[in-house]
N, C-alpha and C positions, 0 to 999 in steps of 0.2 A: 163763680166765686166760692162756691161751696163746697168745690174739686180740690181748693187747697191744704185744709184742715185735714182731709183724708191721705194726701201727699206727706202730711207732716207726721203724720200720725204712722205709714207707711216706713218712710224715714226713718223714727223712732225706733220702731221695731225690729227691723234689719237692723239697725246699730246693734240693740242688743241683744241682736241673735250673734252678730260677730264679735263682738264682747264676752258672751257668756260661752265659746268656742275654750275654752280652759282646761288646765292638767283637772282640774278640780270635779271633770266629770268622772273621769278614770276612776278616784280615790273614791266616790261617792255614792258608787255603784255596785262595790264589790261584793263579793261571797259575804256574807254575815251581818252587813252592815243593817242598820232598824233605821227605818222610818217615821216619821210622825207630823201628823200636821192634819193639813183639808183645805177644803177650796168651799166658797160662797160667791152668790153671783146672783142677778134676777135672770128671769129665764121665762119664756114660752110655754104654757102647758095647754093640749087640747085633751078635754077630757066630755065625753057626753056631749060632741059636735060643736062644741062651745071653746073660744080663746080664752087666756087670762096670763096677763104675767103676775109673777111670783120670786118671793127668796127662800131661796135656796143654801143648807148648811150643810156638809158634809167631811167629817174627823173621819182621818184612816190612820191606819197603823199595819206594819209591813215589817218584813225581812228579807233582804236579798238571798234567795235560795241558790243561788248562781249568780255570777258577772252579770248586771245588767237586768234580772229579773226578779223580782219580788213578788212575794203574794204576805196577802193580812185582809183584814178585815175594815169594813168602813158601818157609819152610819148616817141614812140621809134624814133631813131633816125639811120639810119644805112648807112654804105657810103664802095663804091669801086669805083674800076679804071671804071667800064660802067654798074653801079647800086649807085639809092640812091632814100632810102623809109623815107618819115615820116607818123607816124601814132600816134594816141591818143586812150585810153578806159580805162573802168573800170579795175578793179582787184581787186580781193579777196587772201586773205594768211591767214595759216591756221598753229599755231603751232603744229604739231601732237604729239612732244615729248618737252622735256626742249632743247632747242635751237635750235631745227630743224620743217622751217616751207614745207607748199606746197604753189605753188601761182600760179593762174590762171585768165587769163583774155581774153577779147578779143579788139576789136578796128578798127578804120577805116583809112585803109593807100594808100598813092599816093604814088605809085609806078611807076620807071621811070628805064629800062634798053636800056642801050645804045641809039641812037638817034632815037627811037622810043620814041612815046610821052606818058607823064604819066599816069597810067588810076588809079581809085580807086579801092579799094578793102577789104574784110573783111580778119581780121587774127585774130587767138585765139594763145595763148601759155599756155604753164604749164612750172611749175620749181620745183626744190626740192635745195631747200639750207639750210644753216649752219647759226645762229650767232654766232659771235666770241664777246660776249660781252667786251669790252675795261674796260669801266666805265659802271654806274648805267643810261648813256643816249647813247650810243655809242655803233657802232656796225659795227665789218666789216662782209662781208656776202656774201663767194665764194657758187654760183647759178649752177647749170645744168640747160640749158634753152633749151626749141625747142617751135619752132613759127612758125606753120604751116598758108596758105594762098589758095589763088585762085591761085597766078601766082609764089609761091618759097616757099619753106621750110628752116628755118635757125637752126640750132646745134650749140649749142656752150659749153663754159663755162667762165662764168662773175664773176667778183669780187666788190662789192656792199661795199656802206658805208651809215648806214644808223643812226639817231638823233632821238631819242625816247622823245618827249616833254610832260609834264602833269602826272609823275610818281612820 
């Protein structure tokens, strides 16, 4: 009985993956065009051989330097019961097909678990997400994210809103 909700849920998503199949990726992608927005989500982190999920917040901001690829900058923001990291970097995203991008960056994060004191640290991640174009500037945008580090590895899956401006 449990198989079905997963079906529906399946369903769903291929709809709107053929749905969101639109001219509106073309315009939305172009040379010059700025991005803005970010994705939030709760998420898996192992850090110090220990599990925990967490939310997770993270604003970017972008320029397509060419059809189809953009780079800008992001910042993450992540919070639990005895963890909480902020970090800043570039990013790069990359639409591989009509509305499905890759995006990868890396960054410099203070990281703080439990009352041990923050120390800094490098992280990089990769994602593979969807746009679900709305309109000709709008975009919502479910992400698989992993955000590997020095001191924690985080897994998730984020749900992104993102504003295409200059198209």
């Amino acid at each position: 009985m449990k198989t079905l909700p997963v079906f529906k849920m399946l369903f769903l998503i291929a709809g709107f993956f053929f749905l969101s199949l639109t001219g509106a990726y073309s315009q939305n992608v172009g040379k010059g065009v700025i991005l803005a927005g970010g994705n939030a989500g709760f998420n898996v982190v192992r850090a110090n051989g220990n599990s925990e999920v967490l939310f997770t917040l993270n604003p970017t901001a972008g320029i397509f330097i060419i059809n189809g690829l953009a780079l800008g900058a992001n910042m993450n923001l992540t919070l639990a019961d005895n963890l909480t990291q902020f970090g800043f970097g570039p990013f790069a995203r990359y639409y591989v097909a009509p509305n499905i991008f890759a995006q990868s960056g890396f960054g410099f994060s203070s990281l703080k678990i439990g009352n041990f004191d923050a120390n800094t640290s490098l992280y990089g991640n990769i994602g593979l997400g969807y746009s679900i174009f709305l309109n000709n500037h709008v975009a919502l945008e479910p992400i698989l994210n992993f955000q590997f580090g020095e001191a924690q590895d985080v897994f998730g899956v984020n749900i992104g809103f993102q504003v295409f401006f200059g198209n």
